[in-house]
N, C-alpha and C positions, 0 to 999 in steps of 0.2 A: 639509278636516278630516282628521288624521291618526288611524285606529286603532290602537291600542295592544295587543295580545296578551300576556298572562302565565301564569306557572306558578307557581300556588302549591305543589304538590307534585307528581310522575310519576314515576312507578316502576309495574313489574308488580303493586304489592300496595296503592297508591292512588293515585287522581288527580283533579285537582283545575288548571280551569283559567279564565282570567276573557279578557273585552275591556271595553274602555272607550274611549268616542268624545270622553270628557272632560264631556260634560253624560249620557252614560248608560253604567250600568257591566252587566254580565252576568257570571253566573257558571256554568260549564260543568263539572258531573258535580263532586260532592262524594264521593269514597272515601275520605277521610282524616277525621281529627276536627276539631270544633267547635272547638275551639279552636288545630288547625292553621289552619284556615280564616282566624277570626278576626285572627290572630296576623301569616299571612300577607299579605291585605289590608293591614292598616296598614301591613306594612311595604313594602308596594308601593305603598302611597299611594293603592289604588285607591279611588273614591269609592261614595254610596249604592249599593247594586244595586236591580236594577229587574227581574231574573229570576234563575229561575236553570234551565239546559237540563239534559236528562240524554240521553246517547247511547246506552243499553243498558242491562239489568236488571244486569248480571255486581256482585257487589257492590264491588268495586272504583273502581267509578265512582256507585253508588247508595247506597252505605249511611249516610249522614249525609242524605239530601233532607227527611225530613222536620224534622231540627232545623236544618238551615238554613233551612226555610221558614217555623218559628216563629221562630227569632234574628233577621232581618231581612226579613219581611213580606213576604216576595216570595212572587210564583206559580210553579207551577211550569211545566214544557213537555215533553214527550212526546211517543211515539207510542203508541200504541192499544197495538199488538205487546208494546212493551217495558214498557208498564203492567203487560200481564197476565201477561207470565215474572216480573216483581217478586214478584211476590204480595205486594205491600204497600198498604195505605193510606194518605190523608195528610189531614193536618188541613186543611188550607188548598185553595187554588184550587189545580184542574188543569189544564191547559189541553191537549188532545190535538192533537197537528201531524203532518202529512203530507207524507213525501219529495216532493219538488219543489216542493210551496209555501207562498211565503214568508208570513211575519208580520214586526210591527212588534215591537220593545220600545223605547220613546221613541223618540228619530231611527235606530237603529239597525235595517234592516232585514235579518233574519235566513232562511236559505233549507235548509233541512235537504235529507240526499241520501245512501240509500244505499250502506254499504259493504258487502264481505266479510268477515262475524264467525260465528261458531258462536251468538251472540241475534242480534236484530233488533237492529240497529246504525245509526246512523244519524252523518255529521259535519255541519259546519257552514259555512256561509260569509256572511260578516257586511258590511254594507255600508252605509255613511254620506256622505252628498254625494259626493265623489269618487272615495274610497278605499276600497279592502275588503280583506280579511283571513279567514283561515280556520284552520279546526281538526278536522283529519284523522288518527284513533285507530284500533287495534283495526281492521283489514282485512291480510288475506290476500294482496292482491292489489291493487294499482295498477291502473285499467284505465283505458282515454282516455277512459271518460263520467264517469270520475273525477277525472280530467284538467282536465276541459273546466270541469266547474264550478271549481276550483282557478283556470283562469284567468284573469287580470288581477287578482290581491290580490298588493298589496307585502309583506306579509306570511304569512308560513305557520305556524302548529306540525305538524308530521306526525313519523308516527310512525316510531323506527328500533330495533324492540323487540330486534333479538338478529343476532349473529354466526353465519351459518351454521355455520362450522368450529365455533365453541366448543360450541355448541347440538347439534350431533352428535358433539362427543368427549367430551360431560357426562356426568353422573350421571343423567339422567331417563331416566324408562323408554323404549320404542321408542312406544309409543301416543303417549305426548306431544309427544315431537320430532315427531312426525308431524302431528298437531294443531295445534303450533306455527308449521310450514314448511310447514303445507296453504295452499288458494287460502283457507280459512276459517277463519284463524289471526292471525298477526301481520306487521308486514311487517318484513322483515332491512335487513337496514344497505344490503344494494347495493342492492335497488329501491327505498329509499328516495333513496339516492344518484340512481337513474335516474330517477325523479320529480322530485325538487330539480334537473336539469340541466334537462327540460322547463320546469319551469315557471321556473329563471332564461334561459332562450331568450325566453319570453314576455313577460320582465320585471317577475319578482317580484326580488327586491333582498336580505331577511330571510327568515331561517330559522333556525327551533328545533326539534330534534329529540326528541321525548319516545315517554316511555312505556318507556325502558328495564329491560330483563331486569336483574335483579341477577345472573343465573347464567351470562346468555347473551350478555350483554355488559358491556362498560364504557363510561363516558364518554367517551375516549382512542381505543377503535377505532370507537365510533359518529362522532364528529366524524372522524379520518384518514381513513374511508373516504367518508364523504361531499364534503369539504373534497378530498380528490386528486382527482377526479372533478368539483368544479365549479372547480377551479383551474387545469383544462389549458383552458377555453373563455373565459379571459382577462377577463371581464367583471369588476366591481367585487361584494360580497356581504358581507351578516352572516351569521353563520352561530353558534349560540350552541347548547348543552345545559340541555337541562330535567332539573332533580335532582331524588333524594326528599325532601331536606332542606335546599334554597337557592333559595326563591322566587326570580323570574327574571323578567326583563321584556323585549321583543322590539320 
């Protein structure tokens, strides 16, 4: 059974991301609107949803959860942490989850796991009969027990939020470059790049690279700097960009 990984929207100002195993669909961190949502779904074809995760309070990633949980009757999923930096309520079921273990949603077994974010941040890695797949946001830092779970998924989204050089000869103040290109930040184009080399060593195949800066990067140098670096180790690869305005499927 093949999973499938999507982007319905990613950029620094929402994101919005799904899987689907074909008999169960999930929906990961709603930042964008209801009606991108919706819009987008159809036009990925993706089917009922059965949940929908959130990796962090930032509202980026949170601020539609509760009308996607009345639009389509799902529950939600959490963690405790990121409940209570929300400060929000929600009409429906909540269900609170805990880094390192896993839950079911239909066939699809899901295993959350700490990154390096300025909230409690949490990614994901998804797994159906034989195949798994994952989705890796918002972290500072690559680290091998980040790695490790990463592991054996033909699939990745991770993130390759910004250009170092651009990002230090921009407009934003010094606090935020800093903030940006701390271990508690985002992660830049090259260790995104060095992550995507590990993990096609181990034989992952697909990769989509999301969560791009509009300021600190573009599409064109996230993909060449990733793409020159898995292109010198000869192996076969997809390798695709998640926009803010071109759902996208992996």
């Amino acid at each position: 059974m093949k999973l499938s990984l999507y982007s319905i929207s990613s950029s620094s100002s929402g994101n919005c991301y799904a899987v689907s195993s074909g008999e169960t669909s999930i929906l990961s961190d709603c930042g964008i609107s209801l009606k991108k949502i919706t819009s987008g779904l159809s036009e990925l074809g993706v089917g009922s949803l059965g949940a929908l995760l959130i990796s962090h309070a930032h509202s980026d990633h949170i601020k539609c959860a509760d009308a996607v949980m009345k639009k389509f009757g799902v529950p939600l999923y959490i963690t405790k942490d990121a409940l209570k930096e929300s400060g929000l309520s929600f009409s429906g079921e909540v269900n609170i989850i805990t880094p390192e273990v896993p839950f079911s949603v239909g066939n699809i077994k899901v295993t959350p796991f700490s990154v390096s974010h300025d909230a409690s941040t949490v990614a994901f890695t998804f797994e159906a009969e034989s195949d798994k797949a994952s989705l890796i946001t918002d972290t500072g830092v690559m680290t091998d027990g980040m790695l490790s779970h990463l592991k054996g998924s033909s699939s990745v989204i991770i993130e390759a939020n910004h250009d170092v050089s651009l990002l230090m000869s921009g407009s934003y103040p010094y606090f935020l470059k800093a903030r940006i290109k701390g271990e508690r930040g985002h992660l830049s184009n090259d260790d995104c790049a060095k992550a995507c080399l590990s993990l096609l060593n181990d034989g992952t195949t697909s990769f989509m690279l999301a969560h791009l800066s509009s300021q600190n990067n573009t599409p064109e140098t996230a993909f060449g700097t990733v793409d020159a670096v898995l292109s010198r180790s000869g192996k076969k690869y997809t390798l695709k960009t998640a926009l803010k305005n071109a759902p996208c499927a992996l």
